[in-house]
N, C-alpha and C positions, 0 to 999 in steps of 0.2 A: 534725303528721306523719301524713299518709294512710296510707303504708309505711312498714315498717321497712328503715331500709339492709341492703344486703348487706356485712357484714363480717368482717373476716378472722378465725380461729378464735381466735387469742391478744385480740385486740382483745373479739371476744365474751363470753369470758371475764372481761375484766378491767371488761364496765362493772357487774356488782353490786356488787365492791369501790366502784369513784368512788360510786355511789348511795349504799351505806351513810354511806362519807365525809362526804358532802355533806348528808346527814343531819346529823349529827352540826355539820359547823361552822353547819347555818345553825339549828340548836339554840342555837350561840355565839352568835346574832345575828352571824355573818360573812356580809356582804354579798356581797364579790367576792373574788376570788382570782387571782394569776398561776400559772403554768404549774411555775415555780420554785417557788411557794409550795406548791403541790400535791406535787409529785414527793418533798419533804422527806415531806410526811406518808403515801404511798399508795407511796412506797421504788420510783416508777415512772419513769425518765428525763424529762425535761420536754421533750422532741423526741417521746417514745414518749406521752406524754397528748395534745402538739398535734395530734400525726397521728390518734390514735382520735379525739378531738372532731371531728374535721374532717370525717368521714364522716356527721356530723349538720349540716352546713350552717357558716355563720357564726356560732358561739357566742360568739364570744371579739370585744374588741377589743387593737389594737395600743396599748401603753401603760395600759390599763386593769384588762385581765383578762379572769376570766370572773365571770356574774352568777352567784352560787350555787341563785338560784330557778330560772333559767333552763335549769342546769344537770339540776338534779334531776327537775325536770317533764319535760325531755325524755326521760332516762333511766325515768323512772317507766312513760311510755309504751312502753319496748322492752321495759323488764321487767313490761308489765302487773300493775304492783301492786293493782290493781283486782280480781282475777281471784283467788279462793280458791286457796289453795294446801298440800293435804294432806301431813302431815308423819309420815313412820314416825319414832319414839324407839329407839334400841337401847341400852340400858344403863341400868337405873333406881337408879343409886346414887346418891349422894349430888348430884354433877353434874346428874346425867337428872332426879331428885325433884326440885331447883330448874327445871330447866325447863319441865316439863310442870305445875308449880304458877303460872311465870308465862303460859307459854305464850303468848308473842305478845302481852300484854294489847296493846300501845301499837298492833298492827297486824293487824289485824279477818282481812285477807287471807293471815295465815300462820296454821297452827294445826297442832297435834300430837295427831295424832286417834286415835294405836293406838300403843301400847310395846311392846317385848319384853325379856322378859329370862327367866334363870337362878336367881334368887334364889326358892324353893320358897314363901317368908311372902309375895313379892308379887305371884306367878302368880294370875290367875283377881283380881284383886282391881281396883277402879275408883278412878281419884287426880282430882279437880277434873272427872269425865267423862271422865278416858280409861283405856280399857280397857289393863289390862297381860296379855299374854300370853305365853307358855312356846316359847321359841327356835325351837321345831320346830313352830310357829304361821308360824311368820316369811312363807314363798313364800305359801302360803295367804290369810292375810290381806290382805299386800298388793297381792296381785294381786286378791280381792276386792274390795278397797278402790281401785285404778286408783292407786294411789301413786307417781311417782317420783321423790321428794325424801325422803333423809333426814340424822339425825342419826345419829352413832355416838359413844357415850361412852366406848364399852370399853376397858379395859386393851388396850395394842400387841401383848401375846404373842395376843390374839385379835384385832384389827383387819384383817387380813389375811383374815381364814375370811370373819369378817362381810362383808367386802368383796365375796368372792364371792357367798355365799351373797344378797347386796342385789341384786346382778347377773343373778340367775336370777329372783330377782322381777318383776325391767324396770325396779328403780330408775337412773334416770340421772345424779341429781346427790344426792353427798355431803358434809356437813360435818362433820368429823372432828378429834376432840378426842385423839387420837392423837399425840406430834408426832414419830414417828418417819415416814418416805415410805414409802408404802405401793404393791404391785405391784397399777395400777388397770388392773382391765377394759376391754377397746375399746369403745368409744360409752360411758364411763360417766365424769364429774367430779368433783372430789374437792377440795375445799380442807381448809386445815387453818388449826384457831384456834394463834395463837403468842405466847402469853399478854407474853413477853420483849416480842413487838415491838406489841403492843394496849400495852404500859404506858409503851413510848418513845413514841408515839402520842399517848400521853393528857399526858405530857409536853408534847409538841412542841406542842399545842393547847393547855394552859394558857401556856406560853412565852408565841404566836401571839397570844395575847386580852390579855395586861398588856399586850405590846407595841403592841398597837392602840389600850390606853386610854391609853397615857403619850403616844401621839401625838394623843389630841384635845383 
């Protein structure tokens, strides 16, 4: 793929979801996949997956499916997973400490390279190499630092401030462990982890794998 297609904002959005996915089932050793088979796990209509594949060419065949490699290398390409990608942490509790301890190991190209938080024992203080700094560090650093991805772990009754205050940094895409919807800034992205539907997921993908072994 020389270009990246042009595509539509909801479409753009939804291909880190498929990659992660796809991750994951070819982790299963799942080979290929129908469009029905997808939409059950990624909660995405199976007309609304054909149509975003389709802006990358012939992925898929009629009666087959789609290859799962095939899938993810192309997406890997739009989302330059090749490409480091600098991660602010906001919220070093209990959560934030598990992740900034595993921090990406499995993917070279994502890393959490600056935390911030509130908690006075863990300001000024360094976890696995990353620096944790004092909330009113936050625009500073990472605009030092050219950052626009982060995590937020905080409590919902502060998700919301954080939100902004990531906003005036020039952060553009957030992952937020929040799960109340939070009021997002213009130009700025915001998913949320949904633990309920990560664990019908995890479900539906052990389901998916007996059933593939009882057919061979």
């Amino acid at each position: 793929m020389k270009n990246k297609p042009e595509l539509p904002k909801a479409t753009a959005e939804r291909i880190p979801m498929y990659y992660r996915y796809l991750q994951i089932l070819e982790s299963n050793q799942v080979k290929r996949i129908k469009s029905q088979e997808l939409s059950k796990i990624v909660q995405v209509p199976s007309a609304t997956i054909r149509r975003d594949f389709s802006y990358f060419g012939e992925l898929g065949r009629s009666g087959y499916g789609y290859d799962i490699y095939l899938l993810k290398e192309t997406f890997a390409k739009v989302l330059n997973v090749k490409q480091l990608e600098q991660i602010a942490l906001i919220g070093v509790g209990n959560l934030g400490m598990a992740l900034i301890k595993n921090n990406f190991r499995r993917n070279p190209n994502l890393q959490i390279t600056v935390a911030f938080e509130k908690n006075p024992e863990l300001i000024d203080t360094i976890v696995t190499g990353v620096p944790i700094y004092d909330m009113n560090m936050l625009l500073q650093k990472i605009k030092e630092n050219q950052i626009t991805t982060a995590i937020s772990t905080v409590p919902s009754a502060h998700a919301n401030s954080v939100l902004q205050q990531l906003s005036r940094a020039g952060v553009k895409a957030v992952l937020n462990f929040a799960p109340e919807r939070l009021d997002v800034p213009e130009g700025m992205t915001v998913r949320y982890i949904d633990l309920t539907s990560e664990l019908q997921t995890l479900i539906y993908l052990s389901d998916y794998q007996q059933e593939a072994v009882d057919q061979i």
